[in-house]
N, C-alpha and C positions, 0 to 999 in steps of 0.2 A: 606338091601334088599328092593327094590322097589315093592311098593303097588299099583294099581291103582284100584281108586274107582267110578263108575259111580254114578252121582249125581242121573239120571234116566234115565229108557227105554224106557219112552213115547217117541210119536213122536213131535216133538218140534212143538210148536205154539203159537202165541200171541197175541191174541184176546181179546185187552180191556175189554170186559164184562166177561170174565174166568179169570180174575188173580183171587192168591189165597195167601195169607199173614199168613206166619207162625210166625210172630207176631205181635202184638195189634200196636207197634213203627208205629205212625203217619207220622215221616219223612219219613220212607222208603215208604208209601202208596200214599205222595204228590211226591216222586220222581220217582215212577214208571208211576202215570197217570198224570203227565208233558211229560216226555221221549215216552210213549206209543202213548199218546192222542193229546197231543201239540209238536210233532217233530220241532226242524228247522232243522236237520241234513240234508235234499235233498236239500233244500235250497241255505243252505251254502257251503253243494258240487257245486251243479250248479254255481256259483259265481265262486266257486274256479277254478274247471276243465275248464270252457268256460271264462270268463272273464278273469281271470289272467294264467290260463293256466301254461304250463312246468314251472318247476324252477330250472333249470341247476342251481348248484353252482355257487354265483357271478354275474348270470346273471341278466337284467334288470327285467325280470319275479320273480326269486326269491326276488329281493328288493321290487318290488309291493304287491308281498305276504305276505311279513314281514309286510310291514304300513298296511296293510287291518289286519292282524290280528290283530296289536294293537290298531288298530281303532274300533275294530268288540268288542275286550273285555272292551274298555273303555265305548263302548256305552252301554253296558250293567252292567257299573257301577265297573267295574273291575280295577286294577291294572295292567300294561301292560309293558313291553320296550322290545327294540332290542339291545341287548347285545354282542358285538361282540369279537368274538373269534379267529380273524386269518385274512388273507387276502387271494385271491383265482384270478388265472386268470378270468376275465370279459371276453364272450362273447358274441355276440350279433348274432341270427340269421336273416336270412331274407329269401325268397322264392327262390327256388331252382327249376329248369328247367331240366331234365335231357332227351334226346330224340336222338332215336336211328335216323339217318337222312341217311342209306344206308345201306344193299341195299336194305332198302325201308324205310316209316317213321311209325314211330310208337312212343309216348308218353310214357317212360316208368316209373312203378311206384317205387320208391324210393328216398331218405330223406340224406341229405348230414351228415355225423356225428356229433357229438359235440364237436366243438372247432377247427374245419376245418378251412384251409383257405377256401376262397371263390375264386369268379375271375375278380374280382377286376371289374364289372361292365360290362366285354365283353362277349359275346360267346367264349366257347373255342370250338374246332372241335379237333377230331383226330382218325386215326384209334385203332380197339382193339384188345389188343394181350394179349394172356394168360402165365401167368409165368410160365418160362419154365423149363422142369428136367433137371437140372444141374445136374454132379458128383459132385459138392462139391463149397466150397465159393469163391475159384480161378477162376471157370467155370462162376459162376454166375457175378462175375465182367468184367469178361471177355467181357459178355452177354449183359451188362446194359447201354452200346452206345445205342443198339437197341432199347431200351423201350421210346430215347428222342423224343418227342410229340403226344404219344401214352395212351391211357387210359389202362392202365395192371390190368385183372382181376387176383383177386388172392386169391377166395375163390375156392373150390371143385364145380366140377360140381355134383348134388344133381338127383342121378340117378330117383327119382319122388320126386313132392309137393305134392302129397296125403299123408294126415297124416295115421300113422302105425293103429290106429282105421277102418279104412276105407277098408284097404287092407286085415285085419284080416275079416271084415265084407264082402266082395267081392271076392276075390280074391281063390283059390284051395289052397290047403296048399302046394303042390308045388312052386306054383308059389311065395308064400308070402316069402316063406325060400329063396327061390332063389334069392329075390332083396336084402332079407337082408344080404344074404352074397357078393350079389355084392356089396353093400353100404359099409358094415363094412371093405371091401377089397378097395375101392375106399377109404375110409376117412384115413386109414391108409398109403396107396399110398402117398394121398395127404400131410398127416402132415410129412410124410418124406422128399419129394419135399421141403416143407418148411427148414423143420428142414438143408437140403445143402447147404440154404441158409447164413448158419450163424446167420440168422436174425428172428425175430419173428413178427408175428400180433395180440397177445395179445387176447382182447377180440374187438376189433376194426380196425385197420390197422398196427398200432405199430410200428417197427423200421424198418422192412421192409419198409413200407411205405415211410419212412424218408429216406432211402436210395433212393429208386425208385425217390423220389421227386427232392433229392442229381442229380441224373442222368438226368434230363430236364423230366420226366414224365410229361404229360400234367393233370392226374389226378389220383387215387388209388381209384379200384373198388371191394368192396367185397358185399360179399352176407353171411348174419348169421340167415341161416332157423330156426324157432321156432318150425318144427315138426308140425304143425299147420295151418291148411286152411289160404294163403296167412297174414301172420305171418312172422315179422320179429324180431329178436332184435338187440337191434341199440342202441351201447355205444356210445367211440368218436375217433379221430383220434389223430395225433400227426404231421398231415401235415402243415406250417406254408406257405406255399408259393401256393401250389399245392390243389383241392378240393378235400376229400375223399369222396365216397356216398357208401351209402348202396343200391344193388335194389334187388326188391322182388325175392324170389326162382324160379318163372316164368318167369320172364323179365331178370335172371341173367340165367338160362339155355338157351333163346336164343339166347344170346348173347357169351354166351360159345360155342356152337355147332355151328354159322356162321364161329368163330373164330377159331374152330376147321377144318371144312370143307373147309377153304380157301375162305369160302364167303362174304369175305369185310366188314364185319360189322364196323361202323363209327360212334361216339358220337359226341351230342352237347348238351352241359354244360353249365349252367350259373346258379351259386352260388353266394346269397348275403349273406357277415358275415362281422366282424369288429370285432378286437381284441381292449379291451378297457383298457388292463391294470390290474395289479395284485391292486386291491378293496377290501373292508372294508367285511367281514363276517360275521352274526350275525345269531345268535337262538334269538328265540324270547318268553320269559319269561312270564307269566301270574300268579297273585298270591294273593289269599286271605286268608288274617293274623288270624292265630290263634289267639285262646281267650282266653284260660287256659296253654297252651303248647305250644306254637311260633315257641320257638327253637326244635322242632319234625316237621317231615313235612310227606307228602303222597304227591307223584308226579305223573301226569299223563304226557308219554311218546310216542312223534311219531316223525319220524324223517319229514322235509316238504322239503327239498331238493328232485328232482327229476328227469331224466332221458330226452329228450326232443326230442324223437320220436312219445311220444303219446300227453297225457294231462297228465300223472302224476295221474291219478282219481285214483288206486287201488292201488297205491305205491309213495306214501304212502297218499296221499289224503284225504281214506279210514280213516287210522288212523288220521287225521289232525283232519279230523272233531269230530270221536268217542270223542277223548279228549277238542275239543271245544267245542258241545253242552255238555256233562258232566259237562263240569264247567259251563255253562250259566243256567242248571238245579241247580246245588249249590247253585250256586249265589243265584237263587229264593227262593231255598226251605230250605236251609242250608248255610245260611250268617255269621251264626258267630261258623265258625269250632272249634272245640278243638283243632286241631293242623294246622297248618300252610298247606293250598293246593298250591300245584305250577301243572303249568303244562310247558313242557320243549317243544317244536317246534324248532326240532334240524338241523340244517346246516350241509351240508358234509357227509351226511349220505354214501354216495355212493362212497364217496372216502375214506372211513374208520371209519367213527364213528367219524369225527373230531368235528364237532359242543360238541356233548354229553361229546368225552371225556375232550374235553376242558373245559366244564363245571363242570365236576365233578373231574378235576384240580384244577380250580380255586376257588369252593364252597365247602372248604372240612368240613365245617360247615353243609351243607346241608347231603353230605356223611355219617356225622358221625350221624346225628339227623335223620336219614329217616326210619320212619317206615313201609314204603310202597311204593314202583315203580311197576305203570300198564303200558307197553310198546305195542302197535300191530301196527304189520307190514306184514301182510302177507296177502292184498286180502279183499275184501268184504263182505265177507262169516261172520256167525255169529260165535262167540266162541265157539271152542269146547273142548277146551285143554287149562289146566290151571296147571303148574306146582310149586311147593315149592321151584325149582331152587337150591334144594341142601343144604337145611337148614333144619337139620332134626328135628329143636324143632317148627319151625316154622306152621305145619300142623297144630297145634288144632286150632290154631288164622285163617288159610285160612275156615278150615272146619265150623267153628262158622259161618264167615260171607258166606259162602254159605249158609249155612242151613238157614239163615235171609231172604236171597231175594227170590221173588215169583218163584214159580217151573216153572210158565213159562217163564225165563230167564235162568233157570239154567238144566233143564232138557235136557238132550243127553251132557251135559259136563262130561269130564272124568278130573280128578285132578290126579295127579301122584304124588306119598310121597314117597320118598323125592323126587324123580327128581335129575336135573343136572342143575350147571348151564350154561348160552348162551358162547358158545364159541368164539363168536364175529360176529354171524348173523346178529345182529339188537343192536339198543342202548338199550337194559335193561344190555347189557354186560361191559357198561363202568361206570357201579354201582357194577354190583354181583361179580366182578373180585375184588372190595375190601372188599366184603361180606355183603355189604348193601341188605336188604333186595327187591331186582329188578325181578319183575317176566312179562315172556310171556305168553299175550294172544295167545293163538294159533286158527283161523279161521281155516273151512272149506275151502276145495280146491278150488272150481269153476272152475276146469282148472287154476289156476294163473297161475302158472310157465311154462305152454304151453303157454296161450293166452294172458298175462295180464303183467307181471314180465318183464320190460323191452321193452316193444317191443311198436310198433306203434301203438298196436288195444289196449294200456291203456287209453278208453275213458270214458265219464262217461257210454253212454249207458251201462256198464258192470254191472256198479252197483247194488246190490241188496238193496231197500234199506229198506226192512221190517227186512233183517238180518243189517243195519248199524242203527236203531232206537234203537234194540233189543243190539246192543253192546253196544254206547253210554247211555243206559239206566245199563245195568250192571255195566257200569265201575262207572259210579255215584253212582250205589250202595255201591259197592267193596270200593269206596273211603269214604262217607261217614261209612261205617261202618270199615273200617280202623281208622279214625281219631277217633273216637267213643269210640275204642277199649281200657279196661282201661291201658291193659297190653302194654308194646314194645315190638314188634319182637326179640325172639332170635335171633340171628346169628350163632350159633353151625352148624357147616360145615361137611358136609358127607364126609367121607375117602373113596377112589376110590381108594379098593385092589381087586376088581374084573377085568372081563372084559369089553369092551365098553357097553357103555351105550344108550340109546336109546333115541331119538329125542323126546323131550316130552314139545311140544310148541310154539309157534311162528314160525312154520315151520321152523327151522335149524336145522341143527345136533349139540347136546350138546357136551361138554366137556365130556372129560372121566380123567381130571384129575384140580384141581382148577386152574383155568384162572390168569393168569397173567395182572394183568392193563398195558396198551401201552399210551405211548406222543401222544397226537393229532399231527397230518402236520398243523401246524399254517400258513405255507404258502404255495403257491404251487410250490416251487421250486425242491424241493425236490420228487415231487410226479412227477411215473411210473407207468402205467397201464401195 
């Protein structure tokens, strides 16, 4: 039976002159006022989200980010390399033009997807027609002469962009119920429409797309509203010839209703990309050698692979840096661990976990010897949620080093005993699926998953960073007082003869039964979105 304990009910705050030391241990006193008093975590964000920016798998931006980091830990006296785990298609983006030129002009905003073709240097023009309700996948072949040199939308028209907050706050309660049943009836329409198609659009354009592109399409238009004030999210395509674009909930309802009303709507396109080739994949390794106990290790976990509509700032950015000012705080204060520190900066996160699990393939040394994985991946927001991930002897060893670090880091955390562990949301799961001991931080909301989680508004201005000082300072804790710790982590695994289990971490929903380990995609041939 699951316990959940609040550390405290104060209301959180971190105010250098209020910390309070529940014991005399001087490491933990120089690791808090380093982390509190001397940050570089905004810093090293700022660098990261603006100067290097997205890191689409493979792409020229993630191989930038891989040498800054192991440039960024060697300067600070560290151990560093890029360890590669797979190969992955290369592409390259360039600046994208999309502009409605009839019947009348307007600039419209939206971002061509990841791993699109582009067009090859020219303007493309064509009129827009929207995919139409076939009966069935006979009809719609029938149909797809039509679509040759035409831009085909083929998301739902999104009966408002006002987020459902807004309408609840505005709006008569008639009126609110009313849209949402037009919506829910419209979105259901819509995924039928599709569904005749035979063909699918995945989380991005998908094989539909491929088809359409098959048929001389001049380009594939969709639109994936985030429920959220001019908000989008923006995966990738599978067009190789043809440009895919995403445009905003705004500029893709007008574009719908011209096209609907017979009023000529007309694009012009111009996408620069460049496929470069299935290339070398790496995570990138950081690691300072135990003193006493080498072969034990504590890891710190974040995946840096990311998504290339925004800047990548809160997913996983966020976590990049938590675990890289944590180790430059070490470094300082805590040079010569008892057990072996690593921290993992994992590849492919978004396409599966491949960086991580490839890693924890290949290091089953590591696996076997790991007393501790701190993984966060959910947002800016500071810790609130700290799960046992289903290790049911494991709790006195997490509750010890809570109780060590100052209340104001740990106060409004809830720890959940035993918890569950990750079902495969994030890489603490390509550890706990063999029973290593991997656990999720779990952040406050902030909105992620509306405003942040994918979409184009992942910038840094989102960042909170008095909550990403306050994380990178815990997880420094957490780790030093892991390696510290005389005892090794049980492993004793909780039996799951109840019902489901509840999300308790890293914002995913947990397993309700032990996870099975999966093969990383070592390459990208084999990989379908």
């Amino acid at each position: 039976m699951m316990r959940r304990v609040a550390a405290a009910a104060l209301v959180w705050a971190a105010p250098l002159a209020a910390q309070s030391y529940a014991t005399p241990d001087p490491v933990i006193r120089r690791i808090f006022e380093e982390g509190m008093g001397q940050s570089q975590a905004g810093r090293l964000l700022q660098v990261l989200s603006h100067s290097i920016g997205t890191r689409l798998t493979a792409s020229p931006g993630h191989k930038r980010g891989n040498e800054w980091l192991a440039a960024s830990y060697t300067s600070w006296g560290i151990e560093a390399k890029n360890e590669q785990y797979g190969t992955w298609k290369s592409w390259r983006r360039g600046v994208t033009h999309i502009d409605m030129i009839a019947p009348r002009v307007r600039s419209l905003e939206g971002t061509m997807l990841a791993w699109s073709a582009g067009t090859g240097g020219r303007d493309v023009e064509g009129d827009v027609v929207i995919l139409p309700d076939v009966a069935d996948s006979a009809a719609f072949a029938a149909w797809l002469p039509q679509a040759r040199g035409k831009f085909v939308l083929i998301s739902m028209l999104q009966p408002t962009c006002r987020p459902d907050d807004n309408w609840e706050r505005f709006a008569t309660a008639e009126s609110f119920a009313r849209m949402k049943a037009e919506r829910a009836e419209a979105t259901a329409a819509w995924n039928r429409r599709i569904q005749k198609t035979g063909l699918g659009v995945g989380l991005g354009t998908g094989s539909l797309g491929v088809r359409l592109e098959a048929a001389g399409a001049a380009g594939v238009v969709a639109s994936r509203w985030s429920n959220g004030w001019g908000v989008q999210k923006v995966f990738d395509a599978q067009t190789t010839r043809v440009p895919s674009v995403d445009i905003s909930c705004e500029d893709y309802g007008l574009l719908y209703r011209l096209a609907a009303q017979n009023q000529g709507p007309k694009l012009r396109v111009k996408a620069d990309a460049e496929f470069l080739g299935e290339l070398p994949v790496f995570n990138t390794i950081a690691r300072i050698p135990g003193s006493t106990k080498p072969g034990e290790y504590v890891m710190l976990s974040a995946h840096f692979d990311s998504w290339d509509g925004g800047s990548g700032t809160t997913d996983n950015g966020t976590g990049t840096i938590v675990m890289m000012e944590a180790l430059r705080i070490l470094k300082k204060h805590y040079p010569n661990p008892k057990r072996t520190i690593l921290v993992g900066h994992w590849g492919g996160e978004e396409q599966g976990l491949n960086g991580s699990r490839g890693y924890a393939s290949d290091h089953p040394e590591v696996v076997k010897g790991l007393q501790a994985l701190f993984n966060q991946d959910n947002g800016t927001g500071r810790i609130i949620n700290f799960s046992a991930s289903g290790l049911t002897t494991a709790s006195g060893n997490l509750a010890r080093w809570m109780a060590a670090i100052p209340a104001e880091l740990t106060r409004g955390i809830t720890l959940n005993f035993p918890g569950s562990p990750s079902g495969g949301g994030s890489d603490n799961a390509s550890f706990i699926c063999s029973g290593a001991p991997a656990f999720g931080l779990g952040a406050l909301d902030w909105s992620y998953s509306q405003y942040t989680w994918h979409t184009q508004r992942d910038t840094y201005d989102k960042v909170v960073l008095d909550d990403l000082k306050n994380n990178a300072t815990l997880t420094a804790l957490l780790t030093y007082l892991a390696s510290e710790d005389p005892e090794l982590l049980s492993r004793d695994r909780r039996v799951f003869d109840r019902g489901p289990a509840a999300s308790s971490g890293g914002g995913f929903q947990q397993a309700t039964s032990w996870p099975v380990c999966r093969d990383a995609l070592r390459d990208s041939k084999g990989y379908v979105r």
